[in-house]
C-alpha positions as CSV (number, residue, x, y, z in Angstrom):
1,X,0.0,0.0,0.0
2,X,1.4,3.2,-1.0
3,X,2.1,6.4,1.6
4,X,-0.6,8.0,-0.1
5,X,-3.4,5.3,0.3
6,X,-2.2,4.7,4.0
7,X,-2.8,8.5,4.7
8,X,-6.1,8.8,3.2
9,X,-7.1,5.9,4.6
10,X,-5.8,7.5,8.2
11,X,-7.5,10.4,7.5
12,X,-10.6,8.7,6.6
13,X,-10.7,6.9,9.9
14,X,-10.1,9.8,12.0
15,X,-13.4,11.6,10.3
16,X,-15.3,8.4,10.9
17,X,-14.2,8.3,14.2
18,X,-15.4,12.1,15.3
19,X,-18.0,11.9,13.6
20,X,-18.9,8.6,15.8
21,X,-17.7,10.7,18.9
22,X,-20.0,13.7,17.7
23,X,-23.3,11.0,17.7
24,X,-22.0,9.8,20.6
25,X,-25.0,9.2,22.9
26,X,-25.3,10.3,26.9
27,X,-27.6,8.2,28.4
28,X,-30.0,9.5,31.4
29,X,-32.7,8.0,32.8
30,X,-36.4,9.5,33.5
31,X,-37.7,7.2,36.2
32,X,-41.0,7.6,37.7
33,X,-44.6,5.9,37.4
34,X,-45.0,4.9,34.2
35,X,-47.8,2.4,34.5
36,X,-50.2,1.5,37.5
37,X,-52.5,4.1,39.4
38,X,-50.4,6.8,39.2
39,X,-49.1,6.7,35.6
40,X,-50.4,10.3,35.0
41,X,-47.5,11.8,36.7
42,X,-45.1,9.4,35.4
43,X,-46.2,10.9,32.0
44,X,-45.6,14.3,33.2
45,X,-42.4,13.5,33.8
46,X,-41.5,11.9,30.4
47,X,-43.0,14.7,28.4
48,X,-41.1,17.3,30.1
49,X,-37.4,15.4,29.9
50,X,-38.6,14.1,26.3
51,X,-39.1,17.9,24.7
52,X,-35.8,19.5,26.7
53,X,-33.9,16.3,25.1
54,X,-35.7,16.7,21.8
55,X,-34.8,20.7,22.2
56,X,-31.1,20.5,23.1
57,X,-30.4,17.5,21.1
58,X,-31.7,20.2,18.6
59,X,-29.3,22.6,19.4
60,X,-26.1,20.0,18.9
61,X,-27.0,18.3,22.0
62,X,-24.7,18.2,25.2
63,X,-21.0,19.2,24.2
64,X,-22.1,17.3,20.9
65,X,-23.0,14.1,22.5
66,X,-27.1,13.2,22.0
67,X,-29.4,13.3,24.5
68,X,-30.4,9.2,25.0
69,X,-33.2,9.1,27.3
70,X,-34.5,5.4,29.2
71,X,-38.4,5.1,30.0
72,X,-37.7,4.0,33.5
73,X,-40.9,2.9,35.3
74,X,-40.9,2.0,39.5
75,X,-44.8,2.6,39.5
76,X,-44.3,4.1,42.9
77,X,-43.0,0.9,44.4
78,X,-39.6,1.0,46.9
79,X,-38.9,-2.2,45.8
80,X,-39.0,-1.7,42.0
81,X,-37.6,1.5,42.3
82,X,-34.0,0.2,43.3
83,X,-34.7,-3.1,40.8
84,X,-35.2,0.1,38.2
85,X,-31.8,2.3,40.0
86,X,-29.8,-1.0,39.7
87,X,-30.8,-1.5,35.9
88,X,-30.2,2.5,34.7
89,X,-26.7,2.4,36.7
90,X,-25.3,-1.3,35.7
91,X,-27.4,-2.3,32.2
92,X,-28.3,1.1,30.5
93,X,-24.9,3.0,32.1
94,X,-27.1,6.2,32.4
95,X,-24.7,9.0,33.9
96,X,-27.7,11.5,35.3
97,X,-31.8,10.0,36.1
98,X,-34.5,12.5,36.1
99,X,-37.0,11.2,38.9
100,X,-38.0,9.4,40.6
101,X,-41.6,10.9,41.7
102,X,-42.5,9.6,44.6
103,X,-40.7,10.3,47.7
104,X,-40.7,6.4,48.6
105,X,-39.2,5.7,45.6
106,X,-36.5,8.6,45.2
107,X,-35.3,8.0,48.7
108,X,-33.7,4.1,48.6
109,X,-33.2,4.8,44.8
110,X,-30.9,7.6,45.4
111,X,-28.5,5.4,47.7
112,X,-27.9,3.6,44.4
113,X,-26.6,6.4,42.5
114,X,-25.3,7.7,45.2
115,X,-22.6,4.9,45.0
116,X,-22.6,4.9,41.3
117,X,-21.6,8.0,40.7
118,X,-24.8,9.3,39.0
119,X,-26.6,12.3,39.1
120,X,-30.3,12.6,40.6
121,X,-32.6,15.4,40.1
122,X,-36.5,15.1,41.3
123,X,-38.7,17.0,39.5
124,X,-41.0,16.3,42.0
125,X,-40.1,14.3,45.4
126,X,-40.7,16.8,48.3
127,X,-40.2,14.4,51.1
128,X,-37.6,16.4,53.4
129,X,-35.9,12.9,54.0
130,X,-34.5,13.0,50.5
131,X,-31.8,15.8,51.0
132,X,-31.7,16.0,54.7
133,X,-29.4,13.0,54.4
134,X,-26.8,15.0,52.6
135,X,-25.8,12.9,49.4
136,X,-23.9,14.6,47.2
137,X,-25.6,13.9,44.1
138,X,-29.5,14.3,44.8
139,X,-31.4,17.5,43.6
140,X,-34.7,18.9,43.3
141,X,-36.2,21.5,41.2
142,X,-39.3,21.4,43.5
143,X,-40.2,22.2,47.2
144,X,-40.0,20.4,50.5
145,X,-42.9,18.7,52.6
146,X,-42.1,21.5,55.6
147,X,-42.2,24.6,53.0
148,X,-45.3,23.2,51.4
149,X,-46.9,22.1,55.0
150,X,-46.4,25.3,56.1
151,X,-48.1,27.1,53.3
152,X,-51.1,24.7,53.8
153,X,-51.3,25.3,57.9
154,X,-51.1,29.0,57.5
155,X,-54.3,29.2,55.2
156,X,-56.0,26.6,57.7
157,X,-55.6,28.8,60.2
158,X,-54.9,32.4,58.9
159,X,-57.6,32.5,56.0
160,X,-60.0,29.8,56.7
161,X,-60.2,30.3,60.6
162,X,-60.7,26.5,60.8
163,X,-61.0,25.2,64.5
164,X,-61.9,21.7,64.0
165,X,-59.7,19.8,61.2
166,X,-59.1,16.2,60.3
167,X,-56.1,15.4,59.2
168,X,-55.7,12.5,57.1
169,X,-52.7,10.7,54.9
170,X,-52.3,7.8,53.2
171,X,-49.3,6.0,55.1
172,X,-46.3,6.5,52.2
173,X,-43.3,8.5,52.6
174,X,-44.7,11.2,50.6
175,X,-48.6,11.5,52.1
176,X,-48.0,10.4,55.6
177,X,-44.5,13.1,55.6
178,X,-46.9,15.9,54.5
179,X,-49.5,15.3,56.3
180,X,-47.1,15.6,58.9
181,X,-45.3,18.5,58.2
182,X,-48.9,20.4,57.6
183,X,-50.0,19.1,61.5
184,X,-47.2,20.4,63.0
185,X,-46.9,23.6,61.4
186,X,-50.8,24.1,61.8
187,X,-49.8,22.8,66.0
188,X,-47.8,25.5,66.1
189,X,-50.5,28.2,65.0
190,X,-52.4,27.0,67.6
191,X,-54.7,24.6,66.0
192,X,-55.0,21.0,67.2
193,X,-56.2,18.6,64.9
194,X,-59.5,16.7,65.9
195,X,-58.5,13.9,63.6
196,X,-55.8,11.8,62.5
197,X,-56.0,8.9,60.7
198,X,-53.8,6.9,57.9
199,X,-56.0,5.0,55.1
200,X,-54.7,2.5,52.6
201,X,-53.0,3.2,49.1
202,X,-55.4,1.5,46.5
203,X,-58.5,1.6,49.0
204,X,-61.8,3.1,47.2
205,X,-64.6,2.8,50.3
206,X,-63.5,5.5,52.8
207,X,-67.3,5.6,53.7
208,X,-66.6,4.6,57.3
209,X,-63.5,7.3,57.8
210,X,-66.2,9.5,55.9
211,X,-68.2,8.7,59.3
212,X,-65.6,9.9,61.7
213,X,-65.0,12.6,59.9
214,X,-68.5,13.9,60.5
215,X,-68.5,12.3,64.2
216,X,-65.7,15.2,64.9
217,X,-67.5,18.0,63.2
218,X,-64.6,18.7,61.0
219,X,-64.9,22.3,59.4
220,X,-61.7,21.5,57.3
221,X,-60.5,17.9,55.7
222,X,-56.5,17.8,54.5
223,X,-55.3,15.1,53.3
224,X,-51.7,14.1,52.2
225,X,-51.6,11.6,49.4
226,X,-52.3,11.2,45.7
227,X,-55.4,12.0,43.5
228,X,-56.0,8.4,43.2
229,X,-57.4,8.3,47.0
230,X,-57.9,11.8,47.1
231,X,-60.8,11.8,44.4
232,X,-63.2,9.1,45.6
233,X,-62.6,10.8,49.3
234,X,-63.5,13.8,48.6
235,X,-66.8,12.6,46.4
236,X,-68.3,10.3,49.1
237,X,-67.6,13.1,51.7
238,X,-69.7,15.4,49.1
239,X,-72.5,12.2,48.6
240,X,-72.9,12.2,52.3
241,X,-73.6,15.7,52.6
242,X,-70.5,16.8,54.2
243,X,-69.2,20.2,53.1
244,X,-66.0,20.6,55.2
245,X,-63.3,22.2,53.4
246,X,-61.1,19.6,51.4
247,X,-57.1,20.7,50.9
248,X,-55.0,18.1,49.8
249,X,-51.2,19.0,48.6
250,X,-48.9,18.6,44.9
251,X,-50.2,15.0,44.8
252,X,-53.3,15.7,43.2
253,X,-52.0,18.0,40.7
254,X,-53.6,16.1,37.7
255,X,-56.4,16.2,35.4
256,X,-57.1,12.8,36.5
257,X,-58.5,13.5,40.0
258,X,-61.4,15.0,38.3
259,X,-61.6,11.5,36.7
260,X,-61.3,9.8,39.8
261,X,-63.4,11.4,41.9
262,X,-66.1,11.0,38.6
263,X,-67.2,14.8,38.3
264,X,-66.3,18.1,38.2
265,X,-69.0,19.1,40.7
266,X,-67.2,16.9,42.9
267,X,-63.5,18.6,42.7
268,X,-65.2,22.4,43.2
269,X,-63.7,24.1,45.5
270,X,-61.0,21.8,47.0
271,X,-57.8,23.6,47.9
272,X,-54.1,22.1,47.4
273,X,-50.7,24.0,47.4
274,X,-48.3,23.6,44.7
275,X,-45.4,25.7,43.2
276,X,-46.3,29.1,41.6
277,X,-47.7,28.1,38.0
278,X,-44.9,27.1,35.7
279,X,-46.6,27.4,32.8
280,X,-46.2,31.4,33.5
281,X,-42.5,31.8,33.6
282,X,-41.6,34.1,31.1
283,X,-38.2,32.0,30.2
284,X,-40.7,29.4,29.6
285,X,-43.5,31.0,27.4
286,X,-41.8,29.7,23.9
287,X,-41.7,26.0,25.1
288,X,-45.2,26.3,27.0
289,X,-46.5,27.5,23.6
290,X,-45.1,24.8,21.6
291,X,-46.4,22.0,24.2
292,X,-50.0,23.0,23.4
293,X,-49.7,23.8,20.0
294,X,-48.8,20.4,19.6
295,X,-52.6,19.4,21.6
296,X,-50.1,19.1,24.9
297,X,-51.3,20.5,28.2
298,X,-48.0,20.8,30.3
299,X,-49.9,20.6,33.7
300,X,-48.2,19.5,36.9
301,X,-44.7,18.3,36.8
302,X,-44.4,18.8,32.9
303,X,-42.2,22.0,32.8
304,X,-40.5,20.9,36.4
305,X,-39.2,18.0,34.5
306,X,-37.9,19.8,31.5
307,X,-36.2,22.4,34.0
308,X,-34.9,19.3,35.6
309,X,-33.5,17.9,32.2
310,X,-32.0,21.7,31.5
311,X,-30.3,21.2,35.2
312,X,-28.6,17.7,33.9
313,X,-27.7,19.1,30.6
314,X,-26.1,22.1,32.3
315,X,-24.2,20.1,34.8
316,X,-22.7,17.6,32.0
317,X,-22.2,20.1,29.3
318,X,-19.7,22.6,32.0
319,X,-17.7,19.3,33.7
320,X,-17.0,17.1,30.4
321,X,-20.2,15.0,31.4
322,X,-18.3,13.5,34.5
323,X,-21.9,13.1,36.6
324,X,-19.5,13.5,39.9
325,X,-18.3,16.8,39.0
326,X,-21.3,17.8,37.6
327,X,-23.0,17.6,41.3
328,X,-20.1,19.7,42.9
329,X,-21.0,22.4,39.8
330,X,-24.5,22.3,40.9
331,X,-23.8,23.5,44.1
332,X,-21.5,26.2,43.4
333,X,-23.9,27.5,40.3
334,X,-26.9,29.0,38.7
335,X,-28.8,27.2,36.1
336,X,-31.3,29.3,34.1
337,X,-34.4,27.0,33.3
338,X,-37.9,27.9,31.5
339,X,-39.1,28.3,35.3
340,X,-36.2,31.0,36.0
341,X,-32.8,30.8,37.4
342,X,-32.8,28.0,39.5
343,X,-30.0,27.5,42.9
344,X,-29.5,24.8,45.0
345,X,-28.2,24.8,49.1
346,X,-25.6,22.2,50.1
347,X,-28.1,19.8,50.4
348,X,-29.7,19.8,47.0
349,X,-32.7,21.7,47.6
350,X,-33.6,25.4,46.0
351,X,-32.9,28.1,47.6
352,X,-35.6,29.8,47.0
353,X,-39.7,27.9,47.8
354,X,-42.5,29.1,45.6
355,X,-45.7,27.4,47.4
356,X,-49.0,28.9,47.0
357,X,-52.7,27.5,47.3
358,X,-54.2,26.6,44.3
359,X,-58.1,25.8,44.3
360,X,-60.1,23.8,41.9
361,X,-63.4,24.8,39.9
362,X,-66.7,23.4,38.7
363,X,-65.0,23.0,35.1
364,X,-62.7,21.1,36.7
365,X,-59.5,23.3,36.7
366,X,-57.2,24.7,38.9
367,X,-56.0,28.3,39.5
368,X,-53.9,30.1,41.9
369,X,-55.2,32.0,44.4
370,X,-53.3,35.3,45.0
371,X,-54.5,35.6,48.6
C-alpha cells in the first residue's frame, strides 16, 4: 500500500471516528410511574425530559453528544424503584436520572446512584428525608414537605379560621411526611387537629373514615396523598352531605383527579398547594406554547421535569459530562431553566420555595389563588 493510500485511509478513519464521537450518545434515565394508578405523573415527567432532550439534542446536543433518554418505570414501588436504580446504573450505564416521583421511591433509589456516581434530580419528590441525608448527588427543582406544609397550615388557620380539622394521609413516605409536616406547622399556629388517621393506598370505600369525619364536626379535611385516594374521598364526603373544606397538597396535581373522583362538581372548590404556576414563567413562554400547540397540556410536573433535564444538561455540558463533577458544579452554580434561574443549598434543595394554594373549579380546573 502506498504512503498515499495509507494517509487517506488515516485520515478517513479519523473523520469516521469524530464523527462517531459527535453522535455519541449520553444516556439518562427518566424514572417515575409509568404504569399503574399513578401513571399520569409518570407521564408528566417523560413529556417534560422528552421535549428538553428533543430541544437540546436540537441545538447540537450536550458538548455534541445526544441526549439518549430510558423510559424508567418504579410505579411508585420501593422495591421496583431500586430493581429500576440498579438496571439505569449497571445495564443502561445512564450517567444522570431524572426522577423518581414519589418520595418512597427517590429516597432508597438515590442510595444507588449515590454509589454509582450518578446524578439525581426530582422533578417532583418533596419528602424532606431526600436531602436532609446529605448525598452529594441528589437535587430537586421542586419544594420540601415543611415549606409546602407550612403554606397549607397557615391558610388553615390564617384565612379559613378552621378550628376543627381532620387530618388525614395515606401512610407512604410522601402523604403520611406531608400530612405531617402540615400538623405540626398548623400545631404551632395554635390549632390541634380533631382527627388523625392513615387510610390504605389502592383503597376506594373511605365511607366509614367519611363517618368519623363527620362524628368530629370537622370544618376543614387535608389530606396528604395522591389523586387516586384523594378523588373518591373527597366525592363520598360530598355524597354524604358533608361540606368541610377539602385541601390536599402537589399530589393531586392532575387532570385525572377529576376522573377519579367521577365529576367536576365533585372537585369544586377543593384547595391544594403547589409551586407558583410554571406554565407562567416568562423564560418558559416559547416551550409552553409549543407544548400546546402540539394538543399538549403541560400541567403538573411537565415544565418541572424539563427544567430538571436543563439542570442535567447544564451540569454535564460545564464538567466534560463527568456526573460527579457535575454535582459539585451544581452547588456552586446557577442554572437558568424555563421556570427561571434555578440555585441549590448544600443539600440539594432550591434556595428559594414558591408554594402557593391553588383551588379547583366546577369546570374542573385549577387556579392560583393570590391571597
Amino acid at each position: 500500500m502506498s504512503n498515499t493510500v495509507v494517509r487517506k485511509t488515516l485520515v478517513s478513519l479519523a473523520v469516521a471516528g469524530a464523527a462517531f464521537a459527535a453522535q455519541a450518545d449520553v444516556v439518562i434515565g427518566v424514572a417515575g410511574p409509568h404504569t399503574g394508578a399513578y401513571a399520569a405523573f409518570g407521564d408528566q415527567l417523560w413529556r417534560g425530559a422528552e421535549k428538553a432532550a428533543m430541544d437540546i439534542n436540537a441545538k447540537g446536543g450536550i458538548n455534541g453528544e445526544m441526549i439518549k433518554l430510558i423510559k424508567a418505570d418504579d410505579a411508585c414501588e420501593p422495591k421496583q424503584a431500586v430493581a429500576v436504580a440498579n438496571r439505569l446504573v449497571d445495564s443502561d450505564e445512564a450517567v444522570a436520572v431524572v426522577g423518581h416521583f414519589c418520595s418512597s421511591s427517590s429516597i432508597p433509589a438515590s442510595t444507588i446512584y449515590e454509589e454509582a456516581g450518578v446524578l439525581m434530580v426530582t422533578p417532583g419528590s418533596t419528602n424532606p428525608t431526600l436531602t436532609d441525608r446529605g448525598l452529594p448527588n441528589v437535587f430537586r427543582v421542586c419544594g420540601r414537605d415543611d415549606q409546602q406544609g407550612d403554606v397549607a397550615a397557615s391558610y388553615i388557620v390564617d384565612e379559613l379560621k378552621a378550628k376543627r380539622v381532620a387530618v388525614l394521609h395515606d401512610k407512604d413516605t410522601y402523604g403520611k411526611g406531608l400530612a405531617d409536616a402540615t400538623k405540626a406547622a398548623m400545631n404551632a399556629y395554635g390549632v390541634k387537629e380533631v382527627l388523625y388517621e392513615g387510610l390504605t393506598r389502592g383503597e376506594k370505600d373511605f365511607n366509614a373514615l367519611v363517618t368519623k369525619i363527620r362524628s368530629v364536626d370537622a370544618d376543614v379535611v387535608y389530606f396528604g396523598g395522591l389523586h387516586s385516594e384523594a378523588g373518591p374521598l373527597v366525592r363520598q364526603m360530598r355524597e354524604q352531605g358533608l361540606t368541610a373544606k377539602f385541601i390536599s397538597g402537589d399530589g393531586i396535581v392532575s387532570d385525572e383527579f377529576v376522573s377519579v373522583a367521577g365529576s367536576p362538581k365533585y372537585v369544586d372548590g377543593v384547595l391544594m398547594t403547589f409551586g407558583a404556576d410554571p406554565t407562567t414563567y416568562a423564560a418558559g413562554k416559547a416551550v409552553v406554547e409549543e407544548f400546546r400547540a402540539s394538543g399538549v397540556e403541560p400541567e403538573g410536573y411537565v415544565m418541572y421535569s424539563y427544567t430538571a433535564m436543563q439542570v442535567v444538561a447544564a451540569a454535564l455540558g460545564a464538567t466534560d459530562m463527568d456526573p460527579v463533577k457535575a454535582a459539585d458544579w451544581l452547588h456552586e452554580n446557577s442554572i437558568d431553566t424555563v421556570m427561571g434561574s434555578k440555585k441549590f443549598d448544600d443539600k440539594g434543595d432550591l434556595t428559594v420555595s414558591d408554594y402557593v394554594m391553588y383551588e379547583w373549579d366546577k369546570n374542573g380546573k385549577y387556579s392560583m389563588l393570590y391571597n
